[in-house]
N, C-alpha and C positions, 0 to 999 in steps of 0.2 A: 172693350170692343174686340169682336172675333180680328185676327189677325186678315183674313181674307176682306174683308168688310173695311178696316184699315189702310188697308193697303190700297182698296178700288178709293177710299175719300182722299187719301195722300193724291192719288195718278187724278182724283178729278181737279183737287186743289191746284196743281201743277200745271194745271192744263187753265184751270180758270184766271192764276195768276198771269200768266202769261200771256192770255186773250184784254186783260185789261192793262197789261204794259202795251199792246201793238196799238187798242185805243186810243189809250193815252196818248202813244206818238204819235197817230195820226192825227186827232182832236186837237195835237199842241202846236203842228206843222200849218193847219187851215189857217190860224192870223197871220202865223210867219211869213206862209209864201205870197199872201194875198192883201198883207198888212195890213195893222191892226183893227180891227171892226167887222161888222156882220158878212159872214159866207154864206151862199144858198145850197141846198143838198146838191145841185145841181152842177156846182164852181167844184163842192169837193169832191166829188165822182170824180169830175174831169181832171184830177190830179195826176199827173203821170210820173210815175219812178223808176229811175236810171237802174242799170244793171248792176253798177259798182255802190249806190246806196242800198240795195236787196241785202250786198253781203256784207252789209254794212251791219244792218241790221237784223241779219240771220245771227254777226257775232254777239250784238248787244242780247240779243233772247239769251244767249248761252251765257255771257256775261252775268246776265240779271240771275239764271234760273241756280248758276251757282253759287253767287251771292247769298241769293232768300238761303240754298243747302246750310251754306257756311255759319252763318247768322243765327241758324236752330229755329229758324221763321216753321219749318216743317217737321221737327220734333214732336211728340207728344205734349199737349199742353196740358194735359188734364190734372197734371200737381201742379199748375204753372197758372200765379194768379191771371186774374181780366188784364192787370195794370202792367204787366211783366209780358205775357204776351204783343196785348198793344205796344207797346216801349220795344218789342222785338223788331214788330212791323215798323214803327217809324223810322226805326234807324236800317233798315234792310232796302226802306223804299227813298228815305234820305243819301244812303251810301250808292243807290243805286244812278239816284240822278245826278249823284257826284262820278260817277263810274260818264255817266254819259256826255257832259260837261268836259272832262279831262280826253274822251277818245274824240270829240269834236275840236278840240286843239290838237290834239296829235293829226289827224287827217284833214283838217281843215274843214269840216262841215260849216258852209255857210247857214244852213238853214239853222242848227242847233245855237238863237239868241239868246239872252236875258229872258225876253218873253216866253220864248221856248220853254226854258227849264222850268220857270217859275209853274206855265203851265202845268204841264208835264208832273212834276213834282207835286202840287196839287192837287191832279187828278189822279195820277196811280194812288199817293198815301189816303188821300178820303174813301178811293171805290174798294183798296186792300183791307184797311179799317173795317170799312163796311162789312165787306165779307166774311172777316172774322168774327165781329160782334156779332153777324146774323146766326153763323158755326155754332158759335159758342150757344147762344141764346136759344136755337132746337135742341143742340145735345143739352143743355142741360134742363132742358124740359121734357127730353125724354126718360133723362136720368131721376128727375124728380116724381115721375111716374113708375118708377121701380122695375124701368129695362134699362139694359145697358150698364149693369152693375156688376161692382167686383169687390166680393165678398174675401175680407181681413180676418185673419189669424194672428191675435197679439203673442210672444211668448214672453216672457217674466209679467211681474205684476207690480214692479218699482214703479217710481214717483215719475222716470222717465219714458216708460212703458205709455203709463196713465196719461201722458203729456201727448204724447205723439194721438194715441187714439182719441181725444179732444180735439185735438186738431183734425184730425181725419171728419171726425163724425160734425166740426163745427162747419163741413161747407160740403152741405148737402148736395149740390150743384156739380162735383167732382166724381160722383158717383161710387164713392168707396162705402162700405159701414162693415164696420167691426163685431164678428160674430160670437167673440169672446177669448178667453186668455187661458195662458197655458203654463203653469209654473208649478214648480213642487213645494212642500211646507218649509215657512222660513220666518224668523223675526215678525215683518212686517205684512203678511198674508192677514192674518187676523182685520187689519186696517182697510185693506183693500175690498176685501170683502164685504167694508160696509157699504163702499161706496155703489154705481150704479152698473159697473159691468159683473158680469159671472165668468167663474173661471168653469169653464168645461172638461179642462184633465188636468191629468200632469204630466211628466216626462214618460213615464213608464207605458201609458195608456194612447200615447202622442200615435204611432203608429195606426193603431185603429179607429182612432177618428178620423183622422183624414181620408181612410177607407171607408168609411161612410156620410162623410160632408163636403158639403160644396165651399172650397177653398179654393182663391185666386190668387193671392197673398201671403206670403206668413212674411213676418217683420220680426226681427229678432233684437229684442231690448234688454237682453241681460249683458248684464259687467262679464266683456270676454276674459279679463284676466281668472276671475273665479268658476266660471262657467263655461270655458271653452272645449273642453269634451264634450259638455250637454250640447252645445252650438254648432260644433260641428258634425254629432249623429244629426240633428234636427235639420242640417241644410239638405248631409246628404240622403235622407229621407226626402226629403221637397224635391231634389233633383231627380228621383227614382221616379216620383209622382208629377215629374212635369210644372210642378209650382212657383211660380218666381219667391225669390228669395231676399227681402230688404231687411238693409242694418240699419237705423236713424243716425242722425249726425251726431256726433258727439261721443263716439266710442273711448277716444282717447282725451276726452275732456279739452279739446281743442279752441278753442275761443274765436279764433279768425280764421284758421285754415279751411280750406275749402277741399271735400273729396271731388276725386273722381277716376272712374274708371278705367284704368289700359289693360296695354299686355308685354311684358318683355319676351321677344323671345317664344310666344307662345303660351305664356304663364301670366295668366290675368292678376293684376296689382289693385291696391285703392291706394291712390296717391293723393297726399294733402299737401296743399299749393297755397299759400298766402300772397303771390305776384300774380301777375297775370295768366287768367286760363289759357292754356295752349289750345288749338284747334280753329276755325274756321275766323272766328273774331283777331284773332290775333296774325294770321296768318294773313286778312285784308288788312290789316295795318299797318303791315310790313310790307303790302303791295303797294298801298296809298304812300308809305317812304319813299319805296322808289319811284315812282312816277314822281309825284311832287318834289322832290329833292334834285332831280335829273331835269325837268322842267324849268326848275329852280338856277339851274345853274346853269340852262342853258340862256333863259333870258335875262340873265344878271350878269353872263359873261363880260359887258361891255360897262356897266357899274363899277366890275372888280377890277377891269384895267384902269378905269380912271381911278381908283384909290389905289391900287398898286401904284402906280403912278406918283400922286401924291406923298404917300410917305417918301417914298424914295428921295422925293424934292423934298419933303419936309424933314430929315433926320437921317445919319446913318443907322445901317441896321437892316434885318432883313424886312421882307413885306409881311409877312406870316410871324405870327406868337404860336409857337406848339409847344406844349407842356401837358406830361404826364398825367391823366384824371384815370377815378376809377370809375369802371364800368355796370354790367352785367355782373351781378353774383363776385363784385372785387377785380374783375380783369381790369386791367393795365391797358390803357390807349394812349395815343397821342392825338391831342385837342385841338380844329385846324382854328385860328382868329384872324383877325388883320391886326395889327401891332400898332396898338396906342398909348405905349411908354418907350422911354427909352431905351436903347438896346440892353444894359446889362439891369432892367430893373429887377431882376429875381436877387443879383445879388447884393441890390441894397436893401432888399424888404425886413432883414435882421435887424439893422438900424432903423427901421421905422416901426416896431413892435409897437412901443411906446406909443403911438397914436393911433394904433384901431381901434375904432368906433364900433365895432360887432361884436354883440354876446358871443359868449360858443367860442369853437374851437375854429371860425373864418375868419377870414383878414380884408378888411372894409377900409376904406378913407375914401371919406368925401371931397377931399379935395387933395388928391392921392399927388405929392409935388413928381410922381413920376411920369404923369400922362400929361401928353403934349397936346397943345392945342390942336392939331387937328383930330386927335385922338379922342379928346374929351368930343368933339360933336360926333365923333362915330358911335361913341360910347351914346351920348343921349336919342340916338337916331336908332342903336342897333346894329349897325350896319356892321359891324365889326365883330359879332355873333354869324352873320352870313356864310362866310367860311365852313361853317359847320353841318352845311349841304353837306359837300364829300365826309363828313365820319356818317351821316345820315344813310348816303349813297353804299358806303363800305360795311353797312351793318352794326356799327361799334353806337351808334343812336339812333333815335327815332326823331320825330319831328317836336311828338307832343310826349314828356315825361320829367322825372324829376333830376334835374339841373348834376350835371356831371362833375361833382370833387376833386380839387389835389388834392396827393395824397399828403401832405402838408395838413389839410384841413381835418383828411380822416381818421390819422392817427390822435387827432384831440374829442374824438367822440368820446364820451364814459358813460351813455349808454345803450344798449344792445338793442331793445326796440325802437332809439333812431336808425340801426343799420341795416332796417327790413326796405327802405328807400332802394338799395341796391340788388332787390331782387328784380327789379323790371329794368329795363333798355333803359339808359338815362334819353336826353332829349335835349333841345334848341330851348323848348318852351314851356312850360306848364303852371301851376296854379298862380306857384309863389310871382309868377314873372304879371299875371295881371291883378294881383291883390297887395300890391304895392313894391314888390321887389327889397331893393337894398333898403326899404324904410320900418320891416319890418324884422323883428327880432327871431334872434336861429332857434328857440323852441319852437314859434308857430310857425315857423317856415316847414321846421321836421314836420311837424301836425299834416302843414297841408299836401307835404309831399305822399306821408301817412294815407290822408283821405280820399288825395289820389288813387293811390291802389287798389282801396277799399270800393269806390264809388265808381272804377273803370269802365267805361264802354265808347265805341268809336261816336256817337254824339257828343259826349264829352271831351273829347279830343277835339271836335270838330268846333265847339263851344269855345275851349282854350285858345284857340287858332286862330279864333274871331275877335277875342276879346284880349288878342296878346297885339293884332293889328291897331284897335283901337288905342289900349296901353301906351305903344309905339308914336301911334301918331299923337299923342297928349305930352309923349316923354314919361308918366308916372313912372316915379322911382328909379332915374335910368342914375348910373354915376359916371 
């Protein structure tokens, strides 16, 4: 699509998004103010709105509209399947009524209920849905009538060349197609040749065809170690002619790393990331920390005295357990707990080697003779996890990731792809803590930490969240 043309459907999408969040709120506000049951056009007309809810909800529009930015909700979707897209929207419009929810506790919005969100929530995520299936559904009926097309230029003619433009040409509806390939004589040209695409030049000749064909694309699928001279006259030809310029994934035979583009300094990079993508996702995540963690501990302030409290009567010692975990990419923290052993149990845990029950390089006891009874109900309740608001609040964790290590535990790893766990923010909670915890064994615990990474996104989070509440209230797996 022409950039100009692009840009008017981006400012109308914006504009439409937007018109059906102010609906939404108003359509979710009619039961609330007038409770529950049928309003007449006539009741919600006569709605009247206070001057301090206007700017209330002038901030939620800016709130939302930089959310959906953040989220990639307004990215190009056109490499970006039906199912990835949608999955963009639900969680852009799910974070959104979570965004709304959390600023109606901080100001106190009475009208913003249960009913409200549920609303609300329902009604942005179906009418947003909607308009992107209907998007999707004319573009690529347009596309499938052969406007609105952008014509590929493969260069090599390997097996992963051949891969990528199958893929291209398997989803009609994306509107690319592959006008043929560009490679010079080698081993495996003979083979390729049999197959169903034609090669139209070779390097030498590269220059004058694109002076005479219509190219939107060129995609460069050669092995850069051996062909990086031919790769780089070939880009900077494309950038002379205004041509975008893609490399497929897998230049360095990467398996889980994920590209993506920056710039240091001025000097654009491709950077491969196997933690969490940096950028707009990540950066609500870190928003959702602190709010919920500072929320967190302000309504739990009156909990943590009565267990402060507590230990105090029950044991000397201090109220807090802090010990050393690692962090982010191996940094050093210190861990906040409530303290449910006795004061010097780090250094009897020598003398009790002999009786962990956990694979792996962790140290487990079920019925650990160091924690004291009130300690053991903190431990089965959680509440002795709590604490871990403030590393939450201070950056050194998140709410939802994979469980933070002594370093005790990590100098017994032996091997390297359990220690990709420590590429993201540890966390309070994640997989291993609702799929059984201390019951299950330290390979599949690494797995799930593992699959965490792999499978990230703030629904997910949001999932773990839910089902570490439930976990809690069952007790599963607590020691």
């Amino acid at each position: 699509m022409a950039t100009s043309r692009r840009w008017l459907l981006l400012k109308i999408l914006k504009v439409v998004d937007l018109l059906i969040l102010s609906a939404a709120f108003l359509l979710a506000a009619v039961p609330v103010s007038h409770g529950v049951g049928v309003v007449s056009f006539a009741e919600f007309l006569s709605m009247r709105i206070k001057v301090e809810n206007f700017f209330l909800f002038a901030g939620l529009l800016a709130v939302w509209h930089i959310l959906f930015v953040c989220l990639g909700v307004y990215q190009s979707q056109r490499l970006v399947s039906r199912q990835e897209e949608l999955a963009r929207v639900f969680g852009a419009t799910s974070s959104g009524t979570l965004c709304v929810g959390l600023l109606s506790l901080l100001f106190r919005i009475r009208m913003v209920t249960p009913t409200f969100v549920l609303v609300f929530w329902v009604l942005t995520t179906v009418t947003v849905l909607a308009s992107r299936l209907a998007l999707r559904f004319i573009l690529e009926g347009i596309r499938r009538r052969g406007r609105n097309i952008r014509y590929v230029l493969m260069v090599g003619t390997n097996s992963r060349a051949v891969d990528f433009a199958q893929k291209i040409e398997s989803k009609v509806e994306s509107g690319y197609r592959v006008i043929g390939f560009v490679d010079e004589p080698w081993g495996g040209l003979a083979e390729f040749q049999k197959g169903p695409y034609r090669l139209v030049c070779d390097f030498q000749h590269f220059a004058s065809f694109l002076r005479k064909t219509v190219v939107d694309d060129v995609v460069i699928g050669l092995p850069l170690r051996s062909y990086y001279e031919q790769s780089s006259v070939i880009a900077a030809l494309c950038e002379l002619h205004g041509i975008v310029v893609r490399f497929p994934h897998g230049l360095f035979n990467m398996k889980l790393a994920r590209p993506r583009a920056e710039e240091f300094d001025g000097d654009p990079m491709i950077t491969l990331s196997t933690g969490q993508m940096a950028g707009g996702p990540e950066v609500f995540k870190r928003i959702l920390d602190v709010i919920l963690s500072a929320l967190g501990l302000l309504f739990l302030a009156p909990l943590f005295l009565i267990v402060a409290m507590l230990i105090k009567l029950e044991s000397e010692g201090p109220v807090f357990f802090l010990q050393n975990r690692l962090g982010l990419n191996k940094r050093r923290f210190r861990i906040y707990k409530f303290r449910t052993m006795v004061a010097d149990a780090e250094r009897q845990q020598a003398a009790l080697e002999h009786l962990n029950e956990q694979q792996g390089p962790v140290f487990k006891i079920q019925a650990d003779p160091r924690i004291t009874p009130l300690g053991r109900l903190l431990r089965k309740t959680s509440i002795d996890e709590l604490p871990q608001l403030i590393n939450v609040l201070r950056g050194e964790m998140s709410l939802v990731g994979p469980r933070p290590l002594p370093v005790r535990d990590y100098e017994g790893f032996d091997q390297d792809w359990q220690r990709r766990r420590f590429s993201v923010r540890p966390g309070i909670t994640c997989l291993w803590q609702i799929s059984g915890r201390n019951s299950i064994e330290f390979d599949k615990w690494m797995e799930l930490d593992i699959r965490y990474i792999d499978e990230w996104s703030l629904w997910l989070d949001l999932q773990i969240l839910a089902g570490t509440i439930a976990a809690v209230m069952k007790g599963t797996g607590a020691a």
